[in-house]
N, C-alpha and C positions, 0 to 999 in steps of 0.2 A: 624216357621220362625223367631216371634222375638227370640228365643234361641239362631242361628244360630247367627241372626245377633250382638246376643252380643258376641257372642262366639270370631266373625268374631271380633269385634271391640276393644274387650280385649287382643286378637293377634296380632292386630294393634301397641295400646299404647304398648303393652307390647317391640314390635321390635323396637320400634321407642325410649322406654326409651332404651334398649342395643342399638342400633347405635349410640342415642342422645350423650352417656357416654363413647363408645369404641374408639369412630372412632373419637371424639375430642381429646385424648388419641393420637391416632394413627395419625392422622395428624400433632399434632405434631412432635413426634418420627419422620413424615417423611420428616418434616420441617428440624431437625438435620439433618438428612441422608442426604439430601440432601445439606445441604451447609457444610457438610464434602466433600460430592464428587464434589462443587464448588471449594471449598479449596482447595482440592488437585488437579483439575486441573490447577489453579492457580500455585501451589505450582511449579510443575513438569515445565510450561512453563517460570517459575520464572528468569530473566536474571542476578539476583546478588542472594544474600543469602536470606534465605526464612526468616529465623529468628539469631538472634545471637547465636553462632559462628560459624555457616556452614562450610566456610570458614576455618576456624582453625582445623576442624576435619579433614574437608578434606584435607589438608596442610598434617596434619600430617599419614594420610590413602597414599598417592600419598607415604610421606618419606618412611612410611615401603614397599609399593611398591618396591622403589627404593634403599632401604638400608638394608631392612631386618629387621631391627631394630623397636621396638615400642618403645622403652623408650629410648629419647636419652639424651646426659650430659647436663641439666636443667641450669646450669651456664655458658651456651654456645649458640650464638642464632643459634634458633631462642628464646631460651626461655621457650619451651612450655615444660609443664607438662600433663605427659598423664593421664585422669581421669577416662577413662572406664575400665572395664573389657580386658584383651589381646586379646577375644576371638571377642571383637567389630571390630576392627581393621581389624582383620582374613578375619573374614565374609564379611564384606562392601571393602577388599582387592579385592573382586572377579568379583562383577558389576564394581570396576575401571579398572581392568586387561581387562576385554571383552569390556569395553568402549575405551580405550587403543587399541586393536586387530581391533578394527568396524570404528575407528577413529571418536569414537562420543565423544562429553564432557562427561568427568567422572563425572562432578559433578548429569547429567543429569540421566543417569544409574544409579550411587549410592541411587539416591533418590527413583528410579524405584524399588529398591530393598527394600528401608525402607516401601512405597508402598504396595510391595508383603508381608511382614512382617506380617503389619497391616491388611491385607488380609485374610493370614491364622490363628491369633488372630480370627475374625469372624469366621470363619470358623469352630475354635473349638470349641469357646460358642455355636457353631450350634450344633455338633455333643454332646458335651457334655450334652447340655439342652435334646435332644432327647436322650441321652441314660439316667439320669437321667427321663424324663418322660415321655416316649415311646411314645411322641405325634411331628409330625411335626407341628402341628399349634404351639403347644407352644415354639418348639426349632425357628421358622423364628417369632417370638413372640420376643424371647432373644436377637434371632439376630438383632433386628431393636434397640431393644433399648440398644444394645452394639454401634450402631452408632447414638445414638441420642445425647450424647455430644459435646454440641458447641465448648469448647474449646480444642477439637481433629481436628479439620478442619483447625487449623494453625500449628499444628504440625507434620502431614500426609507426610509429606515430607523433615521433619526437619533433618539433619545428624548426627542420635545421636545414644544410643543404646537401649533404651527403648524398641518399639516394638521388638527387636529382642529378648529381654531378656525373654518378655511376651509371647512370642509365643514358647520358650520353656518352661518357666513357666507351660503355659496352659495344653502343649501334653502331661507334666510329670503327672500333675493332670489325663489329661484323660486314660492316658497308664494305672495309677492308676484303676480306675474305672473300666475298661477291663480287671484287671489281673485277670485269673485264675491259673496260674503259675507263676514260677518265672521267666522265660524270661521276660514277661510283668513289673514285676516288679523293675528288674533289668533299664528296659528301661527306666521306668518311676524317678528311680533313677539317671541315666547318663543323662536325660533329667534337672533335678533339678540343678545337681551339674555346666551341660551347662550356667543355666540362671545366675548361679554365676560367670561366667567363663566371662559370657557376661559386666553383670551391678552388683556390688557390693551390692545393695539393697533386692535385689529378696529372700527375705529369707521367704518369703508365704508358698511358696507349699512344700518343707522341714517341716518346723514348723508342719505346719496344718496335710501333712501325719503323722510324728512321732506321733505328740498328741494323729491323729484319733486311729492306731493301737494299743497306749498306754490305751486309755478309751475303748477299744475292748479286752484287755489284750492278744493282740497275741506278747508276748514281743520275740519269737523267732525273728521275722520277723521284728519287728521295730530294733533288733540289727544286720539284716541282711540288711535292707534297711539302714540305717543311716553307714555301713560302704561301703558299696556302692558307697554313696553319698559322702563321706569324701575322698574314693581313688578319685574319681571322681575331688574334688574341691583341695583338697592336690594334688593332683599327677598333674593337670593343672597347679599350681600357681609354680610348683617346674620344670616344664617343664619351665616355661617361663622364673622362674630365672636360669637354667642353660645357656637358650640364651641367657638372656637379665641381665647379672650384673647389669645393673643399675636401675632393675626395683624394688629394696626395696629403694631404695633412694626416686623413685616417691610416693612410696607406704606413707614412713616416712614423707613427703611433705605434703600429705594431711589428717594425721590421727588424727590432731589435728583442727577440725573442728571451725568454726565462728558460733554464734546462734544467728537469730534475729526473735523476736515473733509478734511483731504489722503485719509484712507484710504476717507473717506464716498465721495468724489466718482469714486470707483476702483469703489466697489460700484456707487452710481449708473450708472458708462458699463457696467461690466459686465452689470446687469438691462436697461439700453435698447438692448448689441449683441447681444439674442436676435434669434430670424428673426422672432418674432409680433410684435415692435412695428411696422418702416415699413406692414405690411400692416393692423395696428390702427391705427396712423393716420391710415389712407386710409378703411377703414372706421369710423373715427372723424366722419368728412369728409361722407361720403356720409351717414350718422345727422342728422348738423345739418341738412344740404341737403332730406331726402325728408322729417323731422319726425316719424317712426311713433311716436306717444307711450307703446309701450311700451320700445320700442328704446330711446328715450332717454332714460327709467330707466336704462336698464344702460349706458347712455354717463356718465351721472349717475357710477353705481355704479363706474365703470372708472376715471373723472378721480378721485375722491375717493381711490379706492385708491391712486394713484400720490401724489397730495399727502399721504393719511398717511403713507406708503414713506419719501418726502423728506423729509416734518418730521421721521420717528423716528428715520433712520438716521445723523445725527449723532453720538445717545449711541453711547459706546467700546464697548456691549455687543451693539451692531448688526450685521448680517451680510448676506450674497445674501437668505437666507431671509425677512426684512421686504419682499420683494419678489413673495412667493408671490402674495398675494393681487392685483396690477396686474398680473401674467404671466398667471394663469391666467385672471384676468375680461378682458382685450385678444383671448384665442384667442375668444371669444365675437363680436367685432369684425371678427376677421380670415377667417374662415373666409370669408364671404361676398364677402369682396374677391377672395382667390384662386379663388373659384367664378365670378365676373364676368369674371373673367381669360381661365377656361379656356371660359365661354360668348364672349366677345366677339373671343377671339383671331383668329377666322378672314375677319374683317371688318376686321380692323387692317391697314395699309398694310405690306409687306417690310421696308422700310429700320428704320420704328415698331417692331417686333417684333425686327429685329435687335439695335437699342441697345436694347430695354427688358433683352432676355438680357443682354448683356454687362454690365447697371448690377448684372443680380441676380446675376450669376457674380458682380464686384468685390466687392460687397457680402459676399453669402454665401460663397465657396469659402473664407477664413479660417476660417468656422465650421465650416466641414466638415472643415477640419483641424483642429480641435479636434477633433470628435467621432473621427476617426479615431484621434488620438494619446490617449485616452482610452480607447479601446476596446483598442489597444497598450497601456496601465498595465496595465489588467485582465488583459490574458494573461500578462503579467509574475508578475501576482499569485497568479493561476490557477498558474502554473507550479513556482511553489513554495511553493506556498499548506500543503500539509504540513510542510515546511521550520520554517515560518516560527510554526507552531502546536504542535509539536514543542516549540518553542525557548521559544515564550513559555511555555508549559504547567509545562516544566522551572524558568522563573524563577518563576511563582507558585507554583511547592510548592516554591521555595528559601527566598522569605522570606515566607509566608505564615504565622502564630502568631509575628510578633513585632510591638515597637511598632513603627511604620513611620512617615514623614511622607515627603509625595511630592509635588511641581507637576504628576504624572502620577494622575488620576483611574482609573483603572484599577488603578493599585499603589495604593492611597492603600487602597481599598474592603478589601483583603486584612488592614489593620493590625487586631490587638486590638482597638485603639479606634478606629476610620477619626476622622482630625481635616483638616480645611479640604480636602474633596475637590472645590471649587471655587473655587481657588484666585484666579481672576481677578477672580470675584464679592467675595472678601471683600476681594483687595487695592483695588478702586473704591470699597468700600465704606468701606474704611482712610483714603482719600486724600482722605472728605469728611466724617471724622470719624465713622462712623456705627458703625465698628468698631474695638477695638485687637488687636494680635495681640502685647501685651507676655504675656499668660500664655504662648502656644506661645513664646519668645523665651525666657522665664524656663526650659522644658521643655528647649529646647534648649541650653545656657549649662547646664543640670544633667548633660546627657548622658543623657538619658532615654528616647532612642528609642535602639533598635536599631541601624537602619539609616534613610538618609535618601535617597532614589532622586530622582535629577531629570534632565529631558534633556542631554543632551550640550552640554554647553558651558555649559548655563546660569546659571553662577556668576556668568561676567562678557558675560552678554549686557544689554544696556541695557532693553530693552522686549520682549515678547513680545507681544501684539495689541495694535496702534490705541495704542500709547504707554506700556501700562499694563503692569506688570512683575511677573510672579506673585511672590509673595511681599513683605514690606516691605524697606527695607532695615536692618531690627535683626535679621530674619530671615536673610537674607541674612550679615551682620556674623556672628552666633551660629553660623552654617553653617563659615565658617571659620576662628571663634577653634577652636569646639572639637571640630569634625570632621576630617577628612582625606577625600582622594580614596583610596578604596582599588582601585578595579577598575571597567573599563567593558562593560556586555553590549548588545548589537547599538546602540540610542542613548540607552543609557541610564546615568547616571552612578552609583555605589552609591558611600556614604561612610562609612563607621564613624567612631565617636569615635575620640577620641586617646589617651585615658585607656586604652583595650585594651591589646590583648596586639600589635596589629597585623598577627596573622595574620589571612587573610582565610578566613572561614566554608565550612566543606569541602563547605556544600550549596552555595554559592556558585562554589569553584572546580572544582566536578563538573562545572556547568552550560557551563563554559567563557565564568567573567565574569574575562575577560584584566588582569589588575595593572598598578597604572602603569607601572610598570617597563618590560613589554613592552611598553607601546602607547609609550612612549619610546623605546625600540629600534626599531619599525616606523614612527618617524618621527610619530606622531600628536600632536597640536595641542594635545590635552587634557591627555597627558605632558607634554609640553614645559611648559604650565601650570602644572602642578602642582610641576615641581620648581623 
């Protein structure tokens, strides 16, 4: 009996150190998931832009709708410069067209579709994890911690091309994996050459295949895939400049890139303090050591991602999201680590298991205060989410049907003529010659807009991202030789000429957009400015 009852009691400890260690693990990851799928509820109910430039993608997704055209003459407004792939445009053409046919807002659909993107990314870290390691617990293992990243839950519904680029990334790799023939192969090459067609960056699953079948020495087949891949990415880019003459002009626009490294190296720590990396790079570890030569493909595929991450996210136009692809392909890495965890826990020594918790509490409970304090915005938001859609609704049918200029892509879309609703893009573009913004300067020095709306304060702010300052400064100068601050609505600055009447516009003061006057009176920062 006492045997039994140690036996019994050895079983005990034993379960309770693998739960003590998995499932604090796993609760996190499901803290991520879960205010990803807050996020993206949010995102999708969203009444203005979810994040910057929404708005200006969508502007120019509606144009080729409506024109055919993706790349239109840049010296002409509205201004804009097309930045993605032709093939972004294409695809996210398609939820606008059936938002368009259903009479639902396109913007609402198109997001539904970045949504499904992100969706089938999941999806394939599923399939791929389990064909890689013929276990379902490990592949919904990968999967959770493919959405355990905090900073995917603000950009789930962002208008961009990223997810879509990833998700043919992903299926090339796993069409990869699958091939026994060449069809498969072939696939998984017209899939590669897609994600380049999509986002210009995607150069992972290219790389990482050629390398793998180069160190396999099947050089037959890396010289049959790699021209695959090249009719694939030449024969798209030469399709779109037959349509589109003007699309090496946008191309030569932006091939001389801006680099800025203090805010780079801020994204970088940020992408490597998710949960999936120390666990990716222990299943990093383990890949080298056991040698499965399909695994390390996607070890291949996982290193290269992070080294394009790091080369690109220098330029000023970089963000968390150059990050997607090395987060989502490490959950492929990591699942199987924490699955060894939760097999081997119970054979690990007491004192072993107690410092491995306490390294992964240090580690991780920061992150979980992130996700907590995250999920707290949300209900913030949640809470006065009518408030707040109310308020904006009333400003767009204030100044909607006049000329308008705006560093705010959301007002900018509402002008007669929407001009430089990307503001950031064309000031980069300004600062390496590629663009002038002396016409909009000459526009403004005439008093030709209406109204000129911009954030709060942002007359005399130095730089808005990574160093680079919407607008030039002859824009800026033009702003207040011959505007004035007439009134500020939630944070947003409205200016009228000078040359007016200097009342301020009665659909303006209905909406409750407060005069400088009073925000003088109540002490604000932006009054005190202005007088």
């Amino acid at each position: 009996m006492r045997h039994e009852a140690w036996a019994a009691e050895h079983i005990t400890n034993a379960l309770r150190r693998q739960s003590l260690l998995v499932v604090s693990v796993v609760v996190l990851l499901l803290a991520g998931a879960l205010s990803i799928a807050v996020g993206t509820a949010l995102g999708l109910a969203n009444f203005t832009d979810v994040a910057y430039p929404d708005s200006a993608n969508l502007l120019r997704i509606g144009e080729f709708v409506r024109s055919g055209h993706i790349y239109p003459d840049i010296d002409r407004p509205p201004y804009q410069v097309t930045v993605y792939g032709p093939l972004t445009y294409v695809l996210l053409a398609i939820p606008y067209r059936l938002a368009q046919a259903a009479g639902i807002a396109p913007q609402v659909v198109v997001r539904l579709g970045i949504v499904g993107a992100l969706c089938l990314c999941v999806l394939l870290i599923f399939l791929i994890s389990r064909r890689l390691y013929s276990s379902c617990p490990i592949a919904w293992l990968c999967a959770l911690f493919a959405v355990s990243a905090l900073p995917i839950a603000e950009w789930t519904t962002q208008i961009r091309g990223d997810f879509l680029a990833l998700g043919f990334s992903l299926l090339s790799v796993y069409l990869f994996l699958l091939a026994n023939g060449r069809p498969r192969t072939i696939g998984a090459a017209v899939c590669a050459g897609i994600a380049l067609l999509v986002k210009q960056t995607f150069w992972a699953a290219p790389i990482a295949i050629v390398s793998w079948l180069i160190y396999r020495r099947r050089y037959e087949e890396v010289l049959f895939w790699a021209i695959g891949f090249a009719c694939i990415v030449v024969g798209g880019y030469a399709i779109a400049w037959w349509r589109e003459p003007l699309m090496l002009k946008h191309i030569a626009a932006v091939r001389h890139p801006i680099f800025e490294y203090r805010q780079a190296s801020f994204i970088l720590w940020n992408a490597l303090s998710q949960p999936v990396v120390p666990f990716a790079a222990i299943g990093g570890l383990l890949v080298l050591w056991k040698s499965v030569p399909e695994r390390l493909l996607f070890f291949i595929y996982c290193v290269v991602a992070w080294l394009v991450a790091i080369l690109t996210i220098p330029q000023v136009g970089g963000n968390i999201n150059y990050f997607w692809e090395p987060l989502l392909a490490s959950a492929v890495l990591a699942g199987p680590v924490l699955h060894d965890l939760q097999r081997k826990a119970n054979r690990t020594p007491i004192v072993v298991t107690a410092i491995l918790f306490v390294l992964l509490l240090r580690a991780f409970f920061p992150i979980l205060l992130r996700d907590l304090g995250y999920l707290k915005q949300c209900y913030t938001k949640v809470s006065d989410y009518q408030e707040r859609k109310t308020k904006w609704e009333c400003f767009v049918s204030a100044v909607s049907g006049r000329r308008l200029l705006s560093t705010i892509p959301a007002v900018t879309v509402h002008s007669i003529t929407p001009e430089i609703p990307d503001p950031f893009v064309n000031s980069t573009l300004e600062l390496r010659d590629q663009w002038n913004s002396g016409p909009v300067v000459a526009q403004m020095d005439a008093g030709v807009f209406d109204l000129i709306v911009i954030d709060k304060g942002g007359a005399d702010k130095v730089d808005y991202y990574r160093g680079v300052r919407y607008w030039s400064d002859g824009m800026w100068g033009a702003l207040k030789r011959k505007y004035r601050l007439a009134c500020v609505f939630e944070d947003m600055e409205v200016w009228l000429p000078r040359r007016g009447s200097g009342e301020i516009p009665a659909s303006l003061s209905a909406i409750g957009c407060l005069p400088v006057a009073r925000q003088v009176d109540s002490g604000s920062a932006v009054g005190s400015q202005a007088q």
